[in-house]
N, C-alpha and C positions, 0 to 999 in steps of 0.2 A: 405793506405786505406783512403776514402773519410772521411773528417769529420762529423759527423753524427749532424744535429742541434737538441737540447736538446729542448723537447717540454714542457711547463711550464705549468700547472694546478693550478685555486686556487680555492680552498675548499672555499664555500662564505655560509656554512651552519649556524648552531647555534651555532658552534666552531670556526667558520672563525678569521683567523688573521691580515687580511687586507681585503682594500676594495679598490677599483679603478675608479678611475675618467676618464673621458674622455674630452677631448680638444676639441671645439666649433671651426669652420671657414667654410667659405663656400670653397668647391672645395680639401679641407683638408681630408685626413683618417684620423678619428677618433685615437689615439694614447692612450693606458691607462698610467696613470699617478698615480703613485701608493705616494703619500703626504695627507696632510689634507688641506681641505680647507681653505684659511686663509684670505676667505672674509669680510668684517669689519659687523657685524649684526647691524640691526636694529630696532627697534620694531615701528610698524606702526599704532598711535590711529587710531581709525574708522573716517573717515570724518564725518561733521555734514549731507551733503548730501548721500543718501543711492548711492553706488557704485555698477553697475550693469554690471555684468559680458559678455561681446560680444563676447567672443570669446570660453572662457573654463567656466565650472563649476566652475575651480580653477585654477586663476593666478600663484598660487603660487610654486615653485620649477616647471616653465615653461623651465626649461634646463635637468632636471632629465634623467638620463641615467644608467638604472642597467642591470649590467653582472653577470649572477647567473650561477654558477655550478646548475643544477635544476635536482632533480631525478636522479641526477646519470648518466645524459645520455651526458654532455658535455653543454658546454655554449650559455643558451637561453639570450641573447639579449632583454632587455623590456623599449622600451624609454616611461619612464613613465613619459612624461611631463606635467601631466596635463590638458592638453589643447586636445580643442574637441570642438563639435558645441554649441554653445547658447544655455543655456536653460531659458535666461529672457523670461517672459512673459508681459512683458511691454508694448505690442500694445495691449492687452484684455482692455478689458472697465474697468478692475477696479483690483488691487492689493493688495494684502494684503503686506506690506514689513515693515522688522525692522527700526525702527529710533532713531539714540540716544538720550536717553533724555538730558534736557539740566545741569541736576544737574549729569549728568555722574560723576564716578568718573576715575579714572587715570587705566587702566590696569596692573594686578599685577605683580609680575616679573615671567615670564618664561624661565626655564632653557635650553627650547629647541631652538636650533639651529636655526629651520624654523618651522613656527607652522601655522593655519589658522584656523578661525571658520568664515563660512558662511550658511545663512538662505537657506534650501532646495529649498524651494518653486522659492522664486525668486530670487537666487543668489546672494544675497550681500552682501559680503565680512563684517563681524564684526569686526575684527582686524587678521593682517599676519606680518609677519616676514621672511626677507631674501627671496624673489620672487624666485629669479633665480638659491638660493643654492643646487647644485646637491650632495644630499646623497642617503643612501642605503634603501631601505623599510624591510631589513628582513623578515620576516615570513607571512607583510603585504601580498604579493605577493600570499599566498594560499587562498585568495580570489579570482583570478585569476586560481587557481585551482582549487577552489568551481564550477566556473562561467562555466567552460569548463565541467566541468564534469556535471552540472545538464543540458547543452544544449547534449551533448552526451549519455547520460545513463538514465536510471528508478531508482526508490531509493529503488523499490525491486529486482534488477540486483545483483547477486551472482557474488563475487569476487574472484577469489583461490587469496591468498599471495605467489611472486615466490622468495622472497626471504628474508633473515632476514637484514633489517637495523640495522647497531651497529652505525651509527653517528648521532650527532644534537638530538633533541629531539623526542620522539618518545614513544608510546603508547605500544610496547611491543606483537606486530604482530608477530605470529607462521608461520612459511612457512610451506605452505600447509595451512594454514585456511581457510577458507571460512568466507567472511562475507559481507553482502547489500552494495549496493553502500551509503544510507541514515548513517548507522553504520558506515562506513569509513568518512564519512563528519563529523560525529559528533567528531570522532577522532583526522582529522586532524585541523578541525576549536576551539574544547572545548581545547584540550589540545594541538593541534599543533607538531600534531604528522607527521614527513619528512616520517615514515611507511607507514602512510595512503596517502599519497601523491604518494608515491612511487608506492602501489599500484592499486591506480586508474588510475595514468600513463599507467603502465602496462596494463588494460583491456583494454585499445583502440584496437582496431579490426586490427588497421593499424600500431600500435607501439608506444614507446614514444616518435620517434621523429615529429610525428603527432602530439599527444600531446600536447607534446611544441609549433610545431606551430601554432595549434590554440590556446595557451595562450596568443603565440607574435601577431596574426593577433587583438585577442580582446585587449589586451595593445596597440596597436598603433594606434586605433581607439577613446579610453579613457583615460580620466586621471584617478588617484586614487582616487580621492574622486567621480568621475564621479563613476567608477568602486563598489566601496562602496554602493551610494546610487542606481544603476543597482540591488546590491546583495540584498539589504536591502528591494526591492520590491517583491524579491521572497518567498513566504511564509516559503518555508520549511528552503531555505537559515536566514531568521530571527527566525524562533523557533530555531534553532540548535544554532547561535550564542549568541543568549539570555538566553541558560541556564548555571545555576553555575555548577551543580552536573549531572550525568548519568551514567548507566552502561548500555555500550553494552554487547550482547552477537557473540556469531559466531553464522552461520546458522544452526549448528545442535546443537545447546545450550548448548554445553561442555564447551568451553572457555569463561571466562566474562573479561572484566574491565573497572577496574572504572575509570568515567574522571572526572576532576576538571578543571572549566574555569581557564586560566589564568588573566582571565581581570578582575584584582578586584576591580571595581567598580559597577560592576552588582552587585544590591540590596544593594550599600552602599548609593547613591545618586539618586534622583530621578529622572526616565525619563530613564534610559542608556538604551540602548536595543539593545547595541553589538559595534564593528562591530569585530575588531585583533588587536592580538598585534602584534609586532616583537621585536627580538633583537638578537643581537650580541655582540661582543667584539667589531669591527670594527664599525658596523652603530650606536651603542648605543640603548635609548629604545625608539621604536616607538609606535603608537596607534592611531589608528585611529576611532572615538567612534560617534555614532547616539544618538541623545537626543530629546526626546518630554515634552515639557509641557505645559499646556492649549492651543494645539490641536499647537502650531509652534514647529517646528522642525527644528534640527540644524545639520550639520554637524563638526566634530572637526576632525585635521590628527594633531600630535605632531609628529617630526622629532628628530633623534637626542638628544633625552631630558638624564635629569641627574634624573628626576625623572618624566614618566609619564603619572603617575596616578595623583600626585598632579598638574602638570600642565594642566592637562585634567578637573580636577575637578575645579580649579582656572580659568582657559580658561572660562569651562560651567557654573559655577555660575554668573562671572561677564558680561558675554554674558546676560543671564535672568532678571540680577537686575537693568542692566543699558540701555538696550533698550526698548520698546517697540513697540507694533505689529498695525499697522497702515491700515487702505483700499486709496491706493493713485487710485483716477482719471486718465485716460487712458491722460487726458486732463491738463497739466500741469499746468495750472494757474489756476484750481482748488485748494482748500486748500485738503489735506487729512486729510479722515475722521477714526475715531477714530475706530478700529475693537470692533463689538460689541458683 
């Protein structure tokens, strides 16, 4: 009898136990590489000059390539490198953008892997770490399933649940339930529930592997923190990830339960106002977090980290205390003036 080739599956859930790389060349099949990275890190102060992004939102982890078991339904492909069109605004008559002051002090230590915080508005990178290091985003990625399902659905769209998930994390979906497409968001984004995820996949008209590929068509279009602040503009997509506590119900008000944010920096620190977390065994703990204070806004993604929340809250404090917010001239030998 013929030998039968053994076909290999890897669970990349919230229980996953590996995670897989892929090899970079031109002309090359991609090949997964199943090792740790063992690129030499860097930490990179902020230039005295503001650095202004031409190409992506986010420089950083411009190689990133994730293979996720997704839903259940087989391996969605999301090269989330980052990189995407310009959104400096640098040719407008006048800018508002971060500058470090000149009594800065030293950046704290962060334990993540690759990390970045840059100013929304006009892209400029505040301080990063390891550009080009390809890790996992974890659970990040149901921002991507947020994004697909609010361009797909109404958020009072009635759901059935077709089945019971028992792996990764999960919110405790009855098969057979019924519940709002806006209830399933709250689910999968407050508690990060792979149920809810599961079944919004399933409502697509056309299946999950539709689904999926509008998750991969919107990832290869965006990076993640592109993707972030996309989400961050959708209202309902920002109340749902800005709250600590909620209890859904099902549609016919039988079934409740209660969610608890994972992101415990909501109302510890001011300004937070979401975005995900992720983690695994394998990616470690990721986060990716939107911060406001006196009207600038930042974004933060911690990769890889050993702890973070502290390095998210370390990242966003020393971002706020050691730059400040400036109106720079369209006109460069102008001096910038001080925002007022």
């Amino acid at each position: 009898m013929p030998r039968t080739k053994k076909r290999t599956f890897y669970r990349l859930g919230v229980e996953e136990r590996r995670w897989l790389k892929f090899s970079r060349g031109q002309g090359k099949k991609e090949q997964p590489v199943i090792e740790e990275n063992k690129r030499d890190q860097k930490t990179s102060r902020p230039e005295r000059r503001p650095r202004f992004l031409t190409f992506a939102l986010v420089g950083i982890f411009s190689g990133l390539i994730v293979v996720l078991l997704l839903l259940g339904f087989g391996f969605a492909r999301y090269r989330l490198s980052l990189s995407g069109p310009s959104i400096s605004t640098y040719n407008q008559s006048s800018i508002i953008v971060p500058q470090l002051k000149p009594q800065a002090l030293e950046l704290p230590e962060i334990t993540a892997k690759s990390f970045i915080a840059l100013d929304k508005t006009s892209g400029v990178v505040l301080a990063s770490r390891n550009e080009n290091t390809r890790l996992l985003p974890a659970s990040i990625t149901k921002v991507v399933t947020a994004l697909v399902a609010l361009d797909m659905f109404k958020l009072n769209d009635v759901v059935t649940v077709n089945e019971i998930v028992t792996t990764g994390q999960r919110v405790g979906l009855l098969k057979g339930e019924k519940m709002s497409v806006e209830n399933l968001l709250y689910a999968m984004l407050v508690e990060s529930g792979n149920d809810a995820a599961y079944a919004l996949a399933d409502f697509d008209p056309l299946g999950r592997a539709h689904f999926i590929q509008q998750m991969n068509e919107k990832v290869s279009k965006l990076g993640l923190a592109q993707l972030g602040i996309i989400a961050m503009s959708n209202p309902s997509f920002a109340r749902i990830v800005g709250t600590q506590q909620s209890v859904i119900f099902s549609a016919d008000q039988k079934v409740e339960h209660r969610l608890t944010n994972i992101n415990q920096l909501l109302g510890k620190i001011p300004g937070i106002r979401g975005i995900k977390t992720g983690y695994t065994e394998a990616a470690g703990e990721n986060l990716v977090t939107d911060v406001i204070r006196d009207n600038n806004e930042i974004i933060t993604v911690v990769l890889s980290s050993k702890d973070r929340f502290g390095d998210t809250e370390k990242l966003v404090n020393w971002a706020y205390v050691n730059f400040e917010w400036v109106q720079l001239q369209a006109n460069r030998d102008q001096e910038p003036k001080h925002k007022p």
